[in-house]
Each structure stands twice: as structure tokens, then as C-alpha cells.
C-alpha positions in Angstrom: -18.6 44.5 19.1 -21.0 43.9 22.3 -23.7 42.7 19.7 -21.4 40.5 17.7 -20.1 38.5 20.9 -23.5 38.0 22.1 -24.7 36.5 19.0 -22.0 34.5 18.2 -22.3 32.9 22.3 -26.3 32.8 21.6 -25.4 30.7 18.3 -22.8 28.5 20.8 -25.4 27.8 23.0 -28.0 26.7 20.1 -25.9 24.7 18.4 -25.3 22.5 21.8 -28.7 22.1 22.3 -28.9 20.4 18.7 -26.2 18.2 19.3 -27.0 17.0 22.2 -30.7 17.8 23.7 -29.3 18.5 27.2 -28.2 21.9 27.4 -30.6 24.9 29.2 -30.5 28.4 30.0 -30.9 29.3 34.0 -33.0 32.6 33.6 -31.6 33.4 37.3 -28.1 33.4 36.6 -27.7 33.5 33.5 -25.2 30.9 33.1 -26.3 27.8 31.0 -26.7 24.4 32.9 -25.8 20.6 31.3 -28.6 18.3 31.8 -26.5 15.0 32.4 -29.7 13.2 32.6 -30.2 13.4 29.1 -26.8 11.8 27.7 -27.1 8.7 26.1 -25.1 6.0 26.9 -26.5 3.5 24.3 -24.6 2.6 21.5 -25.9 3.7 17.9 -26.1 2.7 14.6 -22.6 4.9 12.8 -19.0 4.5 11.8 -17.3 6.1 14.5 -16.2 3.4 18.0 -14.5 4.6 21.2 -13.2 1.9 23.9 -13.3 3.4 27.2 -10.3 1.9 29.3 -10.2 4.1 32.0 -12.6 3.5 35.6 -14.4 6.2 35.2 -17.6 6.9 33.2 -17.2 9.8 30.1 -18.6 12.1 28.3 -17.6 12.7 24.4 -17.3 16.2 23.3 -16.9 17.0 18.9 -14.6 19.6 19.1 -13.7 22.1 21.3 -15.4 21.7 24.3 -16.7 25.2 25.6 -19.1 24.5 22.2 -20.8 22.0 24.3 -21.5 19.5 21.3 -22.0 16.3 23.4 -22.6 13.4 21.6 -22.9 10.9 24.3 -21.3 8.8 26.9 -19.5 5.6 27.9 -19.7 3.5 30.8 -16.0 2.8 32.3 -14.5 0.2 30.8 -17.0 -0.5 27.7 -16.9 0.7 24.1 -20.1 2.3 21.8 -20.9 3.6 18.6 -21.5 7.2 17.4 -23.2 8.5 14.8 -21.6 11.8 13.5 -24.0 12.3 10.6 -26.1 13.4 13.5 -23.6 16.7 14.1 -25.4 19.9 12.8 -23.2 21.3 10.2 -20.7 18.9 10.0 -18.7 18.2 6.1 -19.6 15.0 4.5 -15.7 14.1 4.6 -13.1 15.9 7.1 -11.2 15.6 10.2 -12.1 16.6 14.0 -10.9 15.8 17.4 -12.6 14.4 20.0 -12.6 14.9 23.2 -13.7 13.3 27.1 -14.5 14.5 30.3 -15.4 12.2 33.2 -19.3 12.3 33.9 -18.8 13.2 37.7 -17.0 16.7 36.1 -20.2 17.3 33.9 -22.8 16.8 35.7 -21.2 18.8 38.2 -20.8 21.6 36.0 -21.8 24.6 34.8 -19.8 25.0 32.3 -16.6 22.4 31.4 -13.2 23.8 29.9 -10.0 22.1 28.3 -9.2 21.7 31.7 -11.5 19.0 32.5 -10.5 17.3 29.2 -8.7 13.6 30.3 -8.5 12.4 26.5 -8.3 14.1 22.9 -8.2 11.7 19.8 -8.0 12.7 16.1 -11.1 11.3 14.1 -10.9 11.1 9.9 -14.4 10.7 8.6 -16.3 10.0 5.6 -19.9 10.1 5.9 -20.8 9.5 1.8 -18.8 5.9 2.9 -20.9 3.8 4.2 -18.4 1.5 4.9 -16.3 3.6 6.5 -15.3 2.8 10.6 -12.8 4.6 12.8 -12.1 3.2 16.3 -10.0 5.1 19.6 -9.2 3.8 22.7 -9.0 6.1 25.6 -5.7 5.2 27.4 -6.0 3.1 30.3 -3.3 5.2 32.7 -5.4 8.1 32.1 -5.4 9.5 36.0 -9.5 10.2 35.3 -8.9 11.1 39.0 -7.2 14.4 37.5 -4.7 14.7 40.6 -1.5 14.9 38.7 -0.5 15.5 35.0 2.5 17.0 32.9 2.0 20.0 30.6 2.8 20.0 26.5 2.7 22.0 24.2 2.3 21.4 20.4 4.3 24.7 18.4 3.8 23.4 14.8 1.1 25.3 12.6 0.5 22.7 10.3 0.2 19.2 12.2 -1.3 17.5 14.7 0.7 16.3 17.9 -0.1 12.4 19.2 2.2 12.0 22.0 3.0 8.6 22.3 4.3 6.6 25.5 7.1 4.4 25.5 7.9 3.6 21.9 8.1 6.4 19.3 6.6 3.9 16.3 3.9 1.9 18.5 4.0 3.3 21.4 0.1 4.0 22.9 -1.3 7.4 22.1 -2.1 9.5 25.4 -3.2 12.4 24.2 -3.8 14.8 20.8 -3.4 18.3 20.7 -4.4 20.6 17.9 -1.8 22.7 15.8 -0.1 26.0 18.3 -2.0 24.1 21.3 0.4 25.3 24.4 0.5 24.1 28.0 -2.1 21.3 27.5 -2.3 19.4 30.4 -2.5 15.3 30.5 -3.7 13.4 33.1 -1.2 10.7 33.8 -0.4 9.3 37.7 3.1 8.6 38.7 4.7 5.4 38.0 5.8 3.2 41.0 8.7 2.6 40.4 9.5 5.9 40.6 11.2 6.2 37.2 10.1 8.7 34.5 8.0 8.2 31.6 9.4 8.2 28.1 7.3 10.4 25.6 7.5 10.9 21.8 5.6 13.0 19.3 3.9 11.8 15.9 3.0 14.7 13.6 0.1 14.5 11.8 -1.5 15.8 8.6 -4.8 15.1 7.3 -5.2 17.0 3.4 -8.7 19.0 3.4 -9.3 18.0 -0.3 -8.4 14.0 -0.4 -8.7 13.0 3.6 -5.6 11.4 3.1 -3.2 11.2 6.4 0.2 11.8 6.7 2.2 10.5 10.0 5.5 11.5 10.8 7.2 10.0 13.9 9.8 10.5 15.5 13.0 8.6 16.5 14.6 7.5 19.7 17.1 10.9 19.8 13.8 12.7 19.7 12.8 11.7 23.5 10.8 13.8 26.1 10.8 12.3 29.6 8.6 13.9 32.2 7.8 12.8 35.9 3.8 13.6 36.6 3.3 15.8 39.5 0.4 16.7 41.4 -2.0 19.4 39.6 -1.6 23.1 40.5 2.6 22.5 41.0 5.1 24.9 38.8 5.6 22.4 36.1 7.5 23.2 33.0 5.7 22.0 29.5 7.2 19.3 27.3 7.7 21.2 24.1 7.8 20.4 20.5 8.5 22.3 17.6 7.0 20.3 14.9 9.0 18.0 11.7 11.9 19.6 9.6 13.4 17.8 6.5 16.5 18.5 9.0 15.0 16.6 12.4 11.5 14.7 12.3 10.5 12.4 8.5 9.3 9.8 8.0 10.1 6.3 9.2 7.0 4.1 8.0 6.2 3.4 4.5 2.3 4.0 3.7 0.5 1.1 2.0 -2.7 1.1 0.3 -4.7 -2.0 0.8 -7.3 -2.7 -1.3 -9.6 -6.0 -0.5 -11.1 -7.1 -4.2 -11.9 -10.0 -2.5 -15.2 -11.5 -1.0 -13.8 -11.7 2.3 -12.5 -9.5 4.7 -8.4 -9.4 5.2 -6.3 -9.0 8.7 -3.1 -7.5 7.7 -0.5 -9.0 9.3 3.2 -9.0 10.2 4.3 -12.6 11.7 1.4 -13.2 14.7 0.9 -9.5 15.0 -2.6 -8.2 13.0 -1.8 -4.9 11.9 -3.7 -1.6 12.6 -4.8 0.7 9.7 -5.4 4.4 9.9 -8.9 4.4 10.6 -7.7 2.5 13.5 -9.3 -1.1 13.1 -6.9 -4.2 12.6 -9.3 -5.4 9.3 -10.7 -4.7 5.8 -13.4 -5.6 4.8 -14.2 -6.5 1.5 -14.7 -3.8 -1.1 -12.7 -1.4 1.4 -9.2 0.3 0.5 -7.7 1.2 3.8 -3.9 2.4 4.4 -1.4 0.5 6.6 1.6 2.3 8.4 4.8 -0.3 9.0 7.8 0.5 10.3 10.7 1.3 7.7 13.8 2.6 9.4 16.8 1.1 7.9 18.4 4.1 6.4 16.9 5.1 3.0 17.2 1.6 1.4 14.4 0.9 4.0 13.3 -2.1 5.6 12.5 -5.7 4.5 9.9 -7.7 5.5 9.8 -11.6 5.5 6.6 -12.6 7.6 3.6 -10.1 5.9 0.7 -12.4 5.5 -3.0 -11.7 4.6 -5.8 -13.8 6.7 -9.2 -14.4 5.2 -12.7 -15.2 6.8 -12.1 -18.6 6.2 -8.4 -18.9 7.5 -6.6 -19.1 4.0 -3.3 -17.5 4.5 -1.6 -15.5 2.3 2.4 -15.2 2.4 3.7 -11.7 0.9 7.0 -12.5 -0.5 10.2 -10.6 0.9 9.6 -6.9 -0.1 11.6 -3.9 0.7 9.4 -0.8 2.2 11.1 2.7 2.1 10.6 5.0 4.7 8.1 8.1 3.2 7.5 6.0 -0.1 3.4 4.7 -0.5 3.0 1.5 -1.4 -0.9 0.3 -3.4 -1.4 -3.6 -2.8 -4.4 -5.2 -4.2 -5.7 -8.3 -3.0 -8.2 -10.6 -6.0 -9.5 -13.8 -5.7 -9.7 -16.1 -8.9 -11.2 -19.7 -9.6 -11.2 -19.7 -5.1 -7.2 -18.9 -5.0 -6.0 -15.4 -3.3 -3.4 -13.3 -5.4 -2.0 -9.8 -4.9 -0.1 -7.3 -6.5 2.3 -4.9 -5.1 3.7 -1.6 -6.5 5.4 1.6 -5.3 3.2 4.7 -6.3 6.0 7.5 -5.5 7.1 9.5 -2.3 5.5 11.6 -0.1 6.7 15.1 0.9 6.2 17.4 3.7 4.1 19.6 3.7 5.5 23.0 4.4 2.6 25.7 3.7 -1.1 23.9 4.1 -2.4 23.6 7.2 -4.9 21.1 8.7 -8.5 21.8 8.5 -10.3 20.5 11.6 -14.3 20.7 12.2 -15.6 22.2 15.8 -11.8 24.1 16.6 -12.7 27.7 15.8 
């Protein structure tokens, strides 16, 4: 058993050094030491984009973190490009989280754990696309301080947890915890007024075979509020069980946009431009990408009057009225004939929850 553990931490240790070029073995300790010197901070040439809105300078782990695979940095307050094709070992097509640390904790490290983790973020990926983009933000109110934080904890086997603040539909995602993830903690600073913060949990489900995502949100009964309090204090973990058919569904219908068109499409509902799954607010042309909007009037669902598509050269588009039904997907193509837009809309059936797959993410075992 000895032998098995020291091989499997040798391989650990290799496959860092791959990743990342900046990780070396102290022959006096024994311990392994992160060369901060060598992380890039210069954008590349790939189809993966995180913003960073915090203050403070990062450092972007692919998966879990004591793995070491660091991929790069970003200066505070600026965005850059990743390539992930660059990750040994990593599927042509699949799912994996993310995750930062602020530079001043690496560098200053030996060694950094969950612990030292200020943002997590769910990346879907398809490397045979080229065409394919993904974009995260790292919340701004991220205390990248780390002096005080709330605990959750994510019980469901099969989904993902994206807490999100404020709003349980739009609200901005804070954090992303893997499936049975307990006691995570999440960098937040007080607010000063004093008041609580309102949290809400979107479940998540990415299928291994087809990369398709499922979201499930939940509603306004489904609440968490938590005050953040200084790090090291007894606090008591926000908890949540994961979607039921009897609690947490669906309350967005899932449309399927595909651009036949030669120009790229923003997506949007009256003056506000949509955001996709990948997480960009366009399609380009030749690109199929799928749209989340709210549907939450009962099971009739909800009807929009003000979905318009914008081309490249500021032709609008009007979607007559249409009726969305919360868990129902939705394929829209868009086709340009003789210079004039068209589309065509169609329900393509209803989604169900999934009650004995489980997510399949790269870099968690």
C-alpha cells in the first residue's frame, strides 16, 4: 500500500510539472516548491476566457488543486485566454472546474489546498470545435483578502452546485462546488449595511456522452441567507440537498440557437443581450449555442413579446410572441435568404431529471 501511495504522489507531482513548468522537488525537505516565477500571465491563443474582477492577482488551477496543474495567471482586474488542449491527458470533449488562488498565497507556498481556493467555476469544453469559447468572471466581492467567508456544502451526488447571490435566475455566481463537496468555504466580506446576504443554489448537470447541460434553479421559497464572519469562527454550513421532482425543477426553458447566417447573432430580450451556456452573450455564425430564459408562470410557461436577434450589421430581428415552458428545449434556426433574416422555431420535447447518472468531471479524482 506504501508503494502504491508513493507512486500515485510521484505521478501527481509529474503531471504538474507538465502542466505548468514551475513545479520542483526540494531534495532537503522533501516537500515540493512552486516556482511562481514561471507562471504566465500572457494571454494565449484557446477557447477558454476568465475576467478577473477581484484586486488581487490569481493563479488558475484545472481541477483539484493539491494536483498542482497550473495553467497560468491574471493580473487583478484584466481578463486572458487559456489554451486547455495544452492539459496532459485531458478528453477531447468534457467538463472540469476551475479554480483560483491569489498569487501572494502561491508563491508563498509550499504546497496550496482548497483552502486557499477564492473562486471555482464550471468549464464545458470541446476541443475537436474550433469554434468553441467559454468565458467566467471571478466575482468582484470575492474577499481575495480571505478574512471572512461562510461555509456550504453541496449533498447532491449527481449535480453541480452554483450558488448564486441575490437573484435565484440571474443572480451572479460566487462560487461552484463539485457533487458531496461539504464545508467549502467562500470568501465573501460583510456587507455594510449590515444586512445579510441572500443565496440560492443552481443544480447542474453536464451528460458525459453529448456535453449537453442541464440547469435547475431554484425559486425564491428556496433561500439561504448567511452573514460572513471572520475565518476560523464556529460557523454553521449553508446546506443543500440537491433537486427533487417534489422541491427544485426547472424554471427556464432551453433553446437551441443555431446561426445559419453569415453574421454573428446577439440574442436578446428587450435592451438586455442574452448569455448562452458557454457563457458569451453572441454566436457566431456557423455556431449552435443554447440559451437559458426564464419560464416561471406555472406550467403554461412564460410569454415573451420583446426577443429580438441583432446582426453585424445592425439588422434587427423581432421574434413574434412565443410561449416558453419551463423544462421544455426549444431549436431556433436563424437563415438568411436574397439579404433578408428569417427563423424558425419549434419545441423538441422535455427534459427530465436525471436521477441515476452522475457528472463526469476531468482533474476531481
Amino acid at each position: 500500500m506504501k508503494t502504491k501511495t508513493l507512486l500515485w504522489a510521484c505521478a501527481a507531482v509529474l503531471f504538474a510539472a507538465i502542466v505548468a513548468g514551475c513545479v520542483s522537488t526540494n531534495s532537503a525537505t522533501g516537500g515540493v516548491n512552486l516556482k511562481s516565477k514561471d507562471v504566465s500571465f500572457k494571454s494565449e491563443a484557446g477557447s477558454l476566457t476568465i475576467s478577473n474582477e477581484t484586486s488581487s492577482d490569481v493563479v488558475i488551477f484545472v481541477g483539484r488543486v493539491e494536483k498542482n496543474a497550473v495553467i497560468g495567471g491574471i493580473k487583478a482586474n484584466e481578463q486572458r485566454t487559456f489554451d486547455l488542449s495544452k492539459v496532459p491527458g485531458i478528453p477531447d470533449t468534457g467538463s472540469l472546474l476551475i479554480r483560483a488562488a491569489t498569487f501572494e498565497t502561491y508563491k508563498g507556498r509550499a504546497r496550496v489546498t482548497e483552502d486557499d481556493v477564492i473562486y471555482t467555476g464550471l468549464v464545458v469544453y470541446n476541443l475537436k470545435d474550433k469554434t468553441d469559447r467559454s468565458s467566467l468572471s471571478i466575482y468582484r466581492g470575492v474577499d481575495s483578502s480571505q478574512q471572512s467567508c461562510i461555509y456550504v456544502s453541496n449533498e447532491s451526488e449527481h449535480y453541480v452546485l452554483e450558488l448564486r447571490m441575490g437573484n435565484p435566475g440571474q443572480g451572479d455566481i460566487i462560487a461552484t462546488l463539485p457533487p458531496l463537496q461539504t464545508n467549502k468555504r467562500i470568501y465573501l466580506s460583510p456587507r455594510d449595511d449590515g444586512l445579510a446576504y441572500d443565496f440560492y443554489p443552481t443544480f447542474v448537470f453536464v451528460n458525459p456522452k453529448t456535453g449537453e447541460k442541464t440547469s435547475m434553479n431554484a425559486g425564491k421559497t428556496d433561500r439561504k441567507r448567511a452573514l460572513p464572519e471572520k475565518v476560523g469562527g464556529d460557523l454553521t454550513p449553508i446546506r443543500f440537498a440537491g433537486p427533487s421532482k417534489s422541491s427544485i425543477g426547472y424554471d427556464v426553458a432551453f433553446i437551441s440557437l443555431q446561426n445559419d447566417t453569415g453574421a454573428g447573432i446577439e440574442f436578446r430580450n428587450a435592451e438586455t443581450t442574452l448569455r448562452n451556456q458557454k457563457g458569451n452573450r453572441f454566436t457566431p455564425s456557423g455556431r449552435t449555442d443554447v440559451y437559458e430564459i426564464q419560464s416561471t408562470n406555472g406550467e403554461g410557461g412564460q410569454t415573451y413579446t420583446a426577443l429580438t436577434f441583432e446582426f453585424d450589421d445592425f439588422t434587427k430581428k423581432t421574434i413574434n410572441p412565443y410561449t416558453f415552458k419551463p423544462g421544455y428545449k426549444y431549436e431556433v434556426i436563424v437563415t438568411q435568404m436574397n439579404g433578408n433574416y428569417q427563423y424558425d422555431i419549434r419545441e423538441a420535447g422535455q427534459k427530465s431529471l436525471v436521477e441515476d447518472a452522475r457528472i463526469q468531471l476531468f482533474g476531481e479524482n
